[in-house]
N, C-alpha and C positions, 0 to 999 in steps of 0.2 A: 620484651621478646619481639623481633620480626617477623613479619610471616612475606615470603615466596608468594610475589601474586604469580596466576598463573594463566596462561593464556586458552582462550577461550573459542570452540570452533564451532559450527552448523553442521550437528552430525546425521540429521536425516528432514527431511522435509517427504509433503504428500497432500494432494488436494483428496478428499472426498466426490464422489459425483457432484458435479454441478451443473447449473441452467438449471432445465425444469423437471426437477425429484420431486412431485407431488407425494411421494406415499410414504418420504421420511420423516423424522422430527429432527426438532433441531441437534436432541441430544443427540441421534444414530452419526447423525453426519460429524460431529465431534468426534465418535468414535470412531466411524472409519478415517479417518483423518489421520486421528491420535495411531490407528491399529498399522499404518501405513508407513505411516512417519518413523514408526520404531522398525517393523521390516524394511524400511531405507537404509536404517542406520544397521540394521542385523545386531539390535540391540534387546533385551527382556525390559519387560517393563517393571522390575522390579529393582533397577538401577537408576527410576528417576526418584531424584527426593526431592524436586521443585517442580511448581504447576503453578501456569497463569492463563486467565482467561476472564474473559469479561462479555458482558451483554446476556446473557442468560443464568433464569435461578433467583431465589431472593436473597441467596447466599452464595453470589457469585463470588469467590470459584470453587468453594466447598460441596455444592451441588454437581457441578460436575465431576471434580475431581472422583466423588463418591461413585457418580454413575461407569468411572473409568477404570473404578478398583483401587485409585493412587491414595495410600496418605502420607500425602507431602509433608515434610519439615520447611519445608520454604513458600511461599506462595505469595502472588500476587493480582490485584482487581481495580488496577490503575485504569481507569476509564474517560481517555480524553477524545474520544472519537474514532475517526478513521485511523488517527496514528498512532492510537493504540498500542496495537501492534511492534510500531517502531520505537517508541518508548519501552514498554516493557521488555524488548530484548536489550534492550539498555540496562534495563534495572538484574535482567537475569545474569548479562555477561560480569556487571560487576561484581552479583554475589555469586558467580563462579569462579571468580578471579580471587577474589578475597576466600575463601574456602568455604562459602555458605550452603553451597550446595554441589553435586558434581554433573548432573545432568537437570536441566530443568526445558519441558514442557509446555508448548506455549500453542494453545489449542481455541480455535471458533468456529463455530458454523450456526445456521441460519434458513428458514424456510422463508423469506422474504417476501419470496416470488409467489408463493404457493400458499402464504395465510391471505395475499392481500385477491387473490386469484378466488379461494374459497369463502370467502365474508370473512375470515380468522380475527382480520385486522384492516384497518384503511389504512391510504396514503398518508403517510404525517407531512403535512403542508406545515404547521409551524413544530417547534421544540415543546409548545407549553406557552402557556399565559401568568407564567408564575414569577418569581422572583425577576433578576433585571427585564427580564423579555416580555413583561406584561407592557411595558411600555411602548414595544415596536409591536408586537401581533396584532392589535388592533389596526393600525395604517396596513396591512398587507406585508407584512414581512416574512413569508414565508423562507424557508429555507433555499428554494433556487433562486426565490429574486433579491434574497442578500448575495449568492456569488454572483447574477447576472448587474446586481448596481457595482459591481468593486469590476467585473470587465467592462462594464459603459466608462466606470472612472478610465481604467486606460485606455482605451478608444479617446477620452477629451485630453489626458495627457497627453501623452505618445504616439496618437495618430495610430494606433493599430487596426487594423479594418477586421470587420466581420468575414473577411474572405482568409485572414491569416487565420482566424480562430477555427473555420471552417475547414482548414490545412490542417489540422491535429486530429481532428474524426476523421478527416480522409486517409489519414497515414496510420493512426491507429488500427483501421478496419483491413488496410492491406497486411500489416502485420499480423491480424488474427485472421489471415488467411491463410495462415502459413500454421497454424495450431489446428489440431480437430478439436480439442477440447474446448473452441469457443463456441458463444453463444450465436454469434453472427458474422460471416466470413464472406458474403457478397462485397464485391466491389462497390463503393459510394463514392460520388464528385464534390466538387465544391458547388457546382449546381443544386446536388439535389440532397445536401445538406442546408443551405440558404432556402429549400424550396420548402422545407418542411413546416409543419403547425409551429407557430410560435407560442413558447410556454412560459417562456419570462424574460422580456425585451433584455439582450439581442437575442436572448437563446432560443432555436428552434430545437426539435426533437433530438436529431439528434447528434445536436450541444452537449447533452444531456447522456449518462451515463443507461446503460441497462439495468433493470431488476430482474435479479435471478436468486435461487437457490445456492447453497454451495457451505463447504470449511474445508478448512485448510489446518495444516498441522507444522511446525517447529521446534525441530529439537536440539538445542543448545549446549556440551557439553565440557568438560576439562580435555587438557590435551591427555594427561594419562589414560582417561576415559576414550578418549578419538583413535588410542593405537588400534582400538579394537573391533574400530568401528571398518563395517566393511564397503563403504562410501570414500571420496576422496574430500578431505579435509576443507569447509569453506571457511578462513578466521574472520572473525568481528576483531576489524582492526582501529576501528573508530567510532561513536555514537555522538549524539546532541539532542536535547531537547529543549521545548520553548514553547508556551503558553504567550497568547495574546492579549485577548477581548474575550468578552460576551454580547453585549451589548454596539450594536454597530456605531453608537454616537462615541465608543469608549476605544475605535478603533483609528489608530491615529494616521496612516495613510493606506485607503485603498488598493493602492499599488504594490504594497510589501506584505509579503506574506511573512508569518512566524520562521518556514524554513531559512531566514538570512541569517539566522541567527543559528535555529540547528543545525543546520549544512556547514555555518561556519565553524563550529564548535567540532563537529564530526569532522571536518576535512586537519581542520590542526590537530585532532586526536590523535590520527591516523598516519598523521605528517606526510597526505599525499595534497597535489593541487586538482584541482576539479578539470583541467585539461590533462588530466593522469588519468581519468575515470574513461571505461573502456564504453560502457551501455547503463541506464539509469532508469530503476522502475520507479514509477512518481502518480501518485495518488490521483486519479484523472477523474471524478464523480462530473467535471465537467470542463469543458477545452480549456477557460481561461486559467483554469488551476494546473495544466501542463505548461500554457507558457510563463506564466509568471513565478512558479519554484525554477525553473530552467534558468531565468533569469537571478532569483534568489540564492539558490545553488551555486551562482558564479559563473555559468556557463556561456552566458553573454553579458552584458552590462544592460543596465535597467531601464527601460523604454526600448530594447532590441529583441523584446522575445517572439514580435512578429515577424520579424525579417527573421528572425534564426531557426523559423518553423516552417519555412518555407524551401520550397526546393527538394523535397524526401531528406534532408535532413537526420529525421525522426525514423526511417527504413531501416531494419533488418537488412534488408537487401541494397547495400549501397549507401545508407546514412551515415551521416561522417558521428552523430551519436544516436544511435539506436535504443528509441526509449517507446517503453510499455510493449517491450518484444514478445507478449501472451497478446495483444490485441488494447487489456486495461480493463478498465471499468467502461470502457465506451463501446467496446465493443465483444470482449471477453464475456467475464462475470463480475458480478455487484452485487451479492445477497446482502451489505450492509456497510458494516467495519471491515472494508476491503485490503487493511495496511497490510497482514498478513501473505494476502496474495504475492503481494511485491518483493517478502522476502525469499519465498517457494521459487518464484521466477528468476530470481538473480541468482540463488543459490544454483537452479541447474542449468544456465547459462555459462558460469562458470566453470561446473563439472562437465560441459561440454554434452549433457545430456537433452536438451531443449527443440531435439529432431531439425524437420524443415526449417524451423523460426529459429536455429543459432548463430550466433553471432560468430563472427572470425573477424582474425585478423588477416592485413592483407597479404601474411606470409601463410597464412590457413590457420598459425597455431590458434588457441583456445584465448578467450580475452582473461586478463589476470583480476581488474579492479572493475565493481561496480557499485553505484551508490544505489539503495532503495530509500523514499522518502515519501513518508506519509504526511498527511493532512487529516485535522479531525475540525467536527463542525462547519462551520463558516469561515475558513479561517484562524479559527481560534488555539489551535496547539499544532504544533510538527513535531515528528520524531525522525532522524535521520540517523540511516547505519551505511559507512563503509566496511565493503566487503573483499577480502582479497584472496586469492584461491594459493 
């Protein structure tokens, strides 16, 4: 017997409050997220039969899903970091394709900002002193000063300057100027980014992404399911995933990140080329990880993602590709596993819903193609989704 795959859309997306929600928990923000996501789509939640989620619960995602009322026949707690996110709507679109599920739920949030604010919890400087990584926590291997050694690496390759890295927070922050929903919308230079506290050579602050509060919600469904939907259709026309490293001795060039591989995989899914892609949200916990998936992505050649970040570029307003159009994690929100954000963002860019901060084209219409592309860990996994309206 054959089965009819069938094609798979973005039928509601919705952030929860974010920045700083001192008085939620993580599960509330889940749910407004989840309760948002389904009024986007003007759908009952009794038509989801798939639920993913990761990062909260000892039985994530059975604890949530319970606290959401859902029990799913499909579910997933793929847990590779920030790409997350972009990974499991990989895993969701195929078993709604193959007929496993017809709506599936892809839900997190997070009080980040707000346990490490109240004693809840501290900063986590390294992952653990456990299995591979007991080896590197002792010398200082925290978690920023693994991405800020893999930017020093390209600075000694490529000749990239701390002033092109210092162009991504510049450009990112003018872009969440143009959102109310960010966390910080003043104007910042490449002065008084260079000028700030250094936190892990080259990175100064803010290098360095925000910690906020925040979830976010995605709702992925069948096309029979999308006639119904009272949103305008986004298709997942393409996906890729890829795992790297754990261990930084185990990571075979600095300079390449995991997305060469899932951007490559997602762009021939999709059968589009990466100069077809209209605006690209991309995982930015810190500047060098904007230019180097830029580059990994295919959107310059490898050693050029300094000079390709230069010039507004990277603008909403005037960038020849407009990327991190919310601001990002540098300047937006960051309560964690930020992949999610990326795909909210691109989804109503798209729909042409994205207020001040939307993108056009130069005829005005609506941009048709965008990639969102996560990053989890240190580099260690991407998940990349094309998105086409």
């Amino acid at each position: 017997m054959t089965r009819v795959r069938r094609n798979v859309a973005v039928a509601g997306v919705a952030l929860s409050d974010c920045g700083r929600v001192p008085d939620a928990t993580p599960y509330a923000l889940h749910a407004q997220a989840a309760r948002r996501a389904l009024a986007d789509a003007g759908l009952d939640r009794s038509l989801v039969d798939g639920f993913a989620s990761a990062g909260l619960g000892t039985l994530a995602p059975v604890e949530v899903a319970e606290y959401l009322g859902l029990r799913p026949t499909w579910v997933d707690s793929t847990s590779v970091g920030g790409s997350t996110w972009e990974v499991m709507a990989a895993h969701a679109a195929d078993a709604i394709a193959a007929g496993h599920a017809r709506a599936v739920l892809l839900v997190y949030g997070s009080t980040a900002r707000s346990d490490i604010k109240s004693g809840r919890r501290t900063g986590e400087l390294s992952f653990g002193q456990h299995g591979p990584l007991q080896f590197e926590a002792p010398y200082g291997h925290t978690l920023i000063a693994k991405y800020a050694m893999a930017a020093r690496r390209h600075m000694i390759e490529y000749g990239t300057t701390i002033e092109q890295l210092a162009e991504v927070a510049v450009q990112a922050r003018a872009n969440a100027a143009l959102n109310p929903e960010a966390m910080f919308r003043a104007p910042v230079t490449v002065d008084e980014v260079l000028a700030g506290p250094l936190i892990a050579d080259p990175f100064t602050k803010l290098h360095c992404c925000v910690r906020s509060d925040g979830g976010a919600a995605v709702l992925l469904a069948a096309e029979d399911v999308v006639r119904d939907c009272r949103t305008t259709p986004v298709w997942v026309l393409g996906t890729g995933e890829h795992v790297s490293h754990t261990a930084m001795s185990e990571w075979p060039d600095f300079t390449v990140s995991p997305a060469a591989v899932s951007g490559r995989l997602a762009f021939e899914r999709a059968g589009v080329r990466p100069a077809e892609i209209e605006l690209a949200e991309i995982y930015d916990a810190f500047t060098y990880m904007t230019l180097v998936t830029l580059e990994d992505l295919g959107f310059c050649a490898k050693g050029e993602g300094g000079a390709f970040v230069e010039k507004g570029r990277l603008l909403v307003r005037g960038g020849e590709l407009p990327v991190n159009t919310d601001g990002g994690g540098l300047s937006a929100q960051h309560p964690g596993m930020r992949g999610l954000f990326l795909l909210v963002e691109a989804v109503r860019q798209l729909r042409g819903e994205a207020g001040a901060r939307q993108v056009r084209r130069a005829d005005g219409q609506l941009p048709a193609l965008a990639v969102a592309s996560g990053t989890g860990g240190w580099f260690c996994s991407s998940g990349t989704v094309v998105l086409g309206r």
